[in-house]
C-alpha positions as CSV (number, residue, x, y, z in Angstrom):
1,X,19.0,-44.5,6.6
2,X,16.4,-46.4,4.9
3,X,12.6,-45.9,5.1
4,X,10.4,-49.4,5.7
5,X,6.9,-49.7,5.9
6,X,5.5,-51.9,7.5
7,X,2.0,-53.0,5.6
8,X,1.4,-55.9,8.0
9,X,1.5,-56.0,12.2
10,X,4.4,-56.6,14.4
11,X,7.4,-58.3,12.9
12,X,5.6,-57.9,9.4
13,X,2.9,-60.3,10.4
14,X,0.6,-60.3,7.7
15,X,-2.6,-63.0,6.3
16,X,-3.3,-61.2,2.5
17,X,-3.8,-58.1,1.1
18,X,-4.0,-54.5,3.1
19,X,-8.2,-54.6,3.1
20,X,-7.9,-58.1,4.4
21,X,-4.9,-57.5,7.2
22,X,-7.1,-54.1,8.6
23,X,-10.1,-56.0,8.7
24,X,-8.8,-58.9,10.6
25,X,-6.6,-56.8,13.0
26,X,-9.6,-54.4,13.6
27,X,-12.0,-57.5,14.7
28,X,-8.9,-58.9,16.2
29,X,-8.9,-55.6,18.2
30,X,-12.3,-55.4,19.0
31,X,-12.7,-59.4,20.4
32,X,-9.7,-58.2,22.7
33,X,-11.9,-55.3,24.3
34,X,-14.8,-57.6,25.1
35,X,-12.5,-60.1,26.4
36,X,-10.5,-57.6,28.5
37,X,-13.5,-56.2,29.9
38,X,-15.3,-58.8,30.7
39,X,-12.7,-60.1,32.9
40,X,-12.3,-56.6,34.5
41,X,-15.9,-57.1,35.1
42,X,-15.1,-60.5,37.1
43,X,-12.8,-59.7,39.3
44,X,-12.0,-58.0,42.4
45,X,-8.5,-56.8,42.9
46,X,-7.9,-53.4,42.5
47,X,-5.0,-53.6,40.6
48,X,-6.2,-56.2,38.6
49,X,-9.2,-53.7,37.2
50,X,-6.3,-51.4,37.0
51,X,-4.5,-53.5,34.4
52,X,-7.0,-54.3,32.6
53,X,-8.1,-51.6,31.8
54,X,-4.6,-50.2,31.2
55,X,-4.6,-53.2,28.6
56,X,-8.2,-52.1,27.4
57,X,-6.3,-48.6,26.2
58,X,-3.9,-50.0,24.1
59,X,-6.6,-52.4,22.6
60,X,-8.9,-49.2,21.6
61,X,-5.5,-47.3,20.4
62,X,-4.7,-50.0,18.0
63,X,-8.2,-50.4,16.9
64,X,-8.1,-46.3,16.6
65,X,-5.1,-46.8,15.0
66,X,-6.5,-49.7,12.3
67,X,-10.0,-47.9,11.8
68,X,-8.0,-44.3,10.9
């Protein structure tokens, strides 16, 4: 076994240095929560808010996860 870490995002998706790549995925994260909830705000469907907000979760984990 070999331990990897990964500095960057998903398939080692990465745009400079580690300041740079945590401050662009944390304003990433936070532009995907205002999104995501405004269109939970817009619509109707049950399960629509449902997933939505499901999705709204793992965009404040990964900005929990960024910020920590």
């Amino acid at each position: 076994l070999t331990n990897i870490t990964n500095h960057g995002a998903a398939f080692s998706f990465s745009i400079g240095s580690d300041s740079t790549n945590r401050i662009f995925f944390i304003v990433l994260s936070i532009i995907t929560i205002f999104i995501v909830f405004y269109l939970a705000l817009k619509t109707k469907s049950k399960l629509e808010i449902i997933a939505f907000f499901l999705i709204l979760g793992g965009a404040f984990g990964n900005l929990i996860d960024r910020i920590v």
